[in-house]
Residue frames relative to the residue before (quaternion, step in Angstrom):
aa qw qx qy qz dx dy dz
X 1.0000 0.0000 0.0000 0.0000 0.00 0.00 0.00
X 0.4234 -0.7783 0.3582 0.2945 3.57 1.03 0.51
X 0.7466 -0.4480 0.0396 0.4903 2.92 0.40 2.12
X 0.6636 0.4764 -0.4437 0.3685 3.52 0.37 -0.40
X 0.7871 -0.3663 0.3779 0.3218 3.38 -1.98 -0.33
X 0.0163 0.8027 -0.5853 -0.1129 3.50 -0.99 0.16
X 0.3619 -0.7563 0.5450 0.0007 3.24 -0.63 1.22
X 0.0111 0.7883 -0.6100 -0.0803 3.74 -1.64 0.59
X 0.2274 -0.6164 0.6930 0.2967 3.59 -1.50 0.24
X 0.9299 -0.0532 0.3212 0.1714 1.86 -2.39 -0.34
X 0.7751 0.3281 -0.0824 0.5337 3.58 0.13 -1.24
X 0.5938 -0.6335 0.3980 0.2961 3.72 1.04 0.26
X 0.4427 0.6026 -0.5217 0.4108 3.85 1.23 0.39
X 0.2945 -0.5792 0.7281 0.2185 3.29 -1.77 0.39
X 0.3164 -0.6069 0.7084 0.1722 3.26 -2.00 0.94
X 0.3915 0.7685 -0.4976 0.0931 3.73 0.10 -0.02
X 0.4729 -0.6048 0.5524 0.3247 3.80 -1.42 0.27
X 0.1769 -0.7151 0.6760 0.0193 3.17 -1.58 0.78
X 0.5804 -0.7239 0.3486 0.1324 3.31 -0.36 1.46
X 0.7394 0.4697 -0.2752 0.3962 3.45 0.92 -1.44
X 0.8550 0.3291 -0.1027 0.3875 3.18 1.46 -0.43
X 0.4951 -0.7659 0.2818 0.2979 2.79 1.97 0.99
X 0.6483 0.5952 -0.1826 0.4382 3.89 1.36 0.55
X 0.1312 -0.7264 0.6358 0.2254 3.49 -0.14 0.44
X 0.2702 -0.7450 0.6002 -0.1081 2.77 -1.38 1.31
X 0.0014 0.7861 -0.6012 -0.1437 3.93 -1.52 0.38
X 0.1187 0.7586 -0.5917 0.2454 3.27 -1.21 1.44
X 0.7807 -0.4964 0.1974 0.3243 3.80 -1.07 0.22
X 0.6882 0.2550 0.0297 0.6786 3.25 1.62 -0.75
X 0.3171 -0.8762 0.3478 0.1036 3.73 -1.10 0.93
X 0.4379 0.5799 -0.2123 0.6534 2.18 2.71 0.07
X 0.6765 0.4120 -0.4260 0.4371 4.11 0.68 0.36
X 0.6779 -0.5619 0.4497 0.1500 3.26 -1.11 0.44
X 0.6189 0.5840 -0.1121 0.5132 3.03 1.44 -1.18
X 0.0740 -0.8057 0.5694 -0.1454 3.74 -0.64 0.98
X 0.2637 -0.5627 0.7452 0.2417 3.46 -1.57 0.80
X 0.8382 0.3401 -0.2361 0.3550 3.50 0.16 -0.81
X 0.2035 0.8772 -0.4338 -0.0312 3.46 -0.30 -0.84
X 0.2643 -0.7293 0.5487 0.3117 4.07 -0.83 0.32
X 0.3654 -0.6739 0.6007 0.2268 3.58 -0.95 0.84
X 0.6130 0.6413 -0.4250 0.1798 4.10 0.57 -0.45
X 0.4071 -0.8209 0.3548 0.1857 3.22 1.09 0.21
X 0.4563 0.6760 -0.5140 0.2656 3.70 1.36 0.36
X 0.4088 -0.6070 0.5894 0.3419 3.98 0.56 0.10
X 0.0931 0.7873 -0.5938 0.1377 4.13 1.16 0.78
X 0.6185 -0.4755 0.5940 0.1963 3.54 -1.40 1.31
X 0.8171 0.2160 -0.0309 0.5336 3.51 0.38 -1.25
X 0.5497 -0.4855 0.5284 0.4277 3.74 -1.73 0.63
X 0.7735 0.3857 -0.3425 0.3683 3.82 0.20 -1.25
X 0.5846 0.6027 -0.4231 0.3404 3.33 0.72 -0.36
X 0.5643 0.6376 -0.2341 0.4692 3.65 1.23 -0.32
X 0.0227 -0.8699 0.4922 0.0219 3.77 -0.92 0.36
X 0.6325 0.3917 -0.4421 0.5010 3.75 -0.87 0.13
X 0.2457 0.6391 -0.7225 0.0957 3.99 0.32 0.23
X 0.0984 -0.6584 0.7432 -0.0663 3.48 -2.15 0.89
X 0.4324 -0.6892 0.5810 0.0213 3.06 -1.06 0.80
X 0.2285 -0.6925 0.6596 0.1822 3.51 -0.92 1.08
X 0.4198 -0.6381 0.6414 -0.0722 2.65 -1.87 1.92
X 0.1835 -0.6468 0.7192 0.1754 4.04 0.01 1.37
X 0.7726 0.3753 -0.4671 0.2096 3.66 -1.02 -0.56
X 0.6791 0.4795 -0.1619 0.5316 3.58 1.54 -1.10
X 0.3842 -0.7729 0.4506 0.2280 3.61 1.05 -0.56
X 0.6669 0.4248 -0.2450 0.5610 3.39 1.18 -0.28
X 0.5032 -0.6086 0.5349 0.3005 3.48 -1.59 0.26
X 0.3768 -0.7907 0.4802 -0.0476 3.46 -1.15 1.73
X 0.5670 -0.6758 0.4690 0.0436 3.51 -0.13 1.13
X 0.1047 0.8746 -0.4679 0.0724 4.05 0.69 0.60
X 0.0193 -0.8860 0.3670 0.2828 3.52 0.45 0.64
X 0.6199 0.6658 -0.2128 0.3565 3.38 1.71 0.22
X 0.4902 0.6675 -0.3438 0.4426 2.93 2.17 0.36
X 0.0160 0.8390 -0.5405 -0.0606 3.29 -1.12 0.74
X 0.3459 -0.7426 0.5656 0.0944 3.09 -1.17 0.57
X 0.2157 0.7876 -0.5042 0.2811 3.94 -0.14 1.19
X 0.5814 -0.5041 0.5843 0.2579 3.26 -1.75 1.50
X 0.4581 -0.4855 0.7034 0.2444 2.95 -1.75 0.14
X 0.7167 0.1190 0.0207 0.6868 3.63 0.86 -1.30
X 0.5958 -0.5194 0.4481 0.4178 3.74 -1.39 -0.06
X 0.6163 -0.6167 0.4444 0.2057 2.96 -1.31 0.87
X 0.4345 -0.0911 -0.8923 -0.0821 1.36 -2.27 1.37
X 0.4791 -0.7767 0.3955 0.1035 3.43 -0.62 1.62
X 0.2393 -0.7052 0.6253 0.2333 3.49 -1.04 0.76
X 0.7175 -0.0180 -0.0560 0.6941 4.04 0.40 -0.58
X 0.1807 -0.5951 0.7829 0.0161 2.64 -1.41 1.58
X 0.5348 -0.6168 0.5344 0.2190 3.63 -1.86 1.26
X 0.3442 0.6645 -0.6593 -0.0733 3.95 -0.64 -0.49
X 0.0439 -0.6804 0.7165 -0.1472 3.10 -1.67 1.47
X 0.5685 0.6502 -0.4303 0.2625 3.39 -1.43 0.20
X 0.8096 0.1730 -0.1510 0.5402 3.62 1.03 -0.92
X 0.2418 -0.7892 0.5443 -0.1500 3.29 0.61 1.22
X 0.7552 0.5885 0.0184 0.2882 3.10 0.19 -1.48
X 0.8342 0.0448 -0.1428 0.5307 3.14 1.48 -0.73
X 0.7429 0.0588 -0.1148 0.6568 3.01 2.10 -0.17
X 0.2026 -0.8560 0.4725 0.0546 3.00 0.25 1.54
X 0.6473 0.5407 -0.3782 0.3815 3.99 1.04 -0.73
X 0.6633 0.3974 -0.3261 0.5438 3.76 1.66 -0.20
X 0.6107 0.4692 -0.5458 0.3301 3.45 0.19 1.21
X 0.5501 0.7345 -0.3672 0.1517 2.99 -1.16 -0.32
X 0.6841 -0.4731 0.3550 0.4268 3.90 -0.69 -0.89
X 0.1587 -0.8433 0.5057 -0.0890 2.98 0.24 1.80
X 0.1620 -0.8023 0.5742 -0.0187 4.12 -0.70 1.35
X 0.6904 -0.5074 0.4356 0.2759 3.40 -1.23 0.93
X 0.1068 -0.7693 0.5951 0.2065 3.47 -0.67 0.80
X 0.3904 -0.6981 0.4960 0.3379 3.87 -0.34 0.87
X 0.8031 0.1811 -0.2145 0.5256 4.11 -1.15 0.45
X 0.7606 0.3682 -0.4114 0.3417 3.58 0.52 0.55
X 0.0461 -0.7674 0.6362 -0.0644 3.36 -0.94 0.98
């Protein structure tokens, strides 16, 4: 996860960054590339909130959706144990919620 933290809910998703794409990303496995969620800002950020443009994969449309009502937010400042993400219900409801610090992964 390029050195950084990686975080799970409930529903078994990983928040974690992926290097090749300079993006922290959320999806079933912290080891795929592949991503329902994902930031588009390209800053290689240290931290999930520090990051921006997040979008949301759209199954019926195939393409990645733009949510301006998602957020992404510490509980405490960063470096974050539970990180909040809310907003895209709607099209992926198993990648929200109250994402926790997995301990030994990075």
């Amino acid at each position: 996860a390029g050195g950084r933290d990686v975080y799970q809910n409930q529903r078994s998703r990983f928040l974690y960054y992926w290097p090749e794409f300079r993006a922290w990303q959320i999806s079933s496995s912290y080891e795929k590339r592949m991503s329902l969620v994902s930031s588009f800002g390209g800053t290689a950020a240290a931290c999930p909130t520090y990051d921006s443009d997040w979008r949301v994969w759209n199954d019926l449309g195939w393409r990645w959706t733009p949510v301006s009502a998602l957020t992404v937010q510490c509980r405490q400042p960063c470096p974050c144990n539970d990180v909040v993400v809310s907003g895209g219900e709607g099209l992926q409801s198993s990648s929200m919620g109250i994402f926790s610090r997995v301990d030994g992964v990075t």
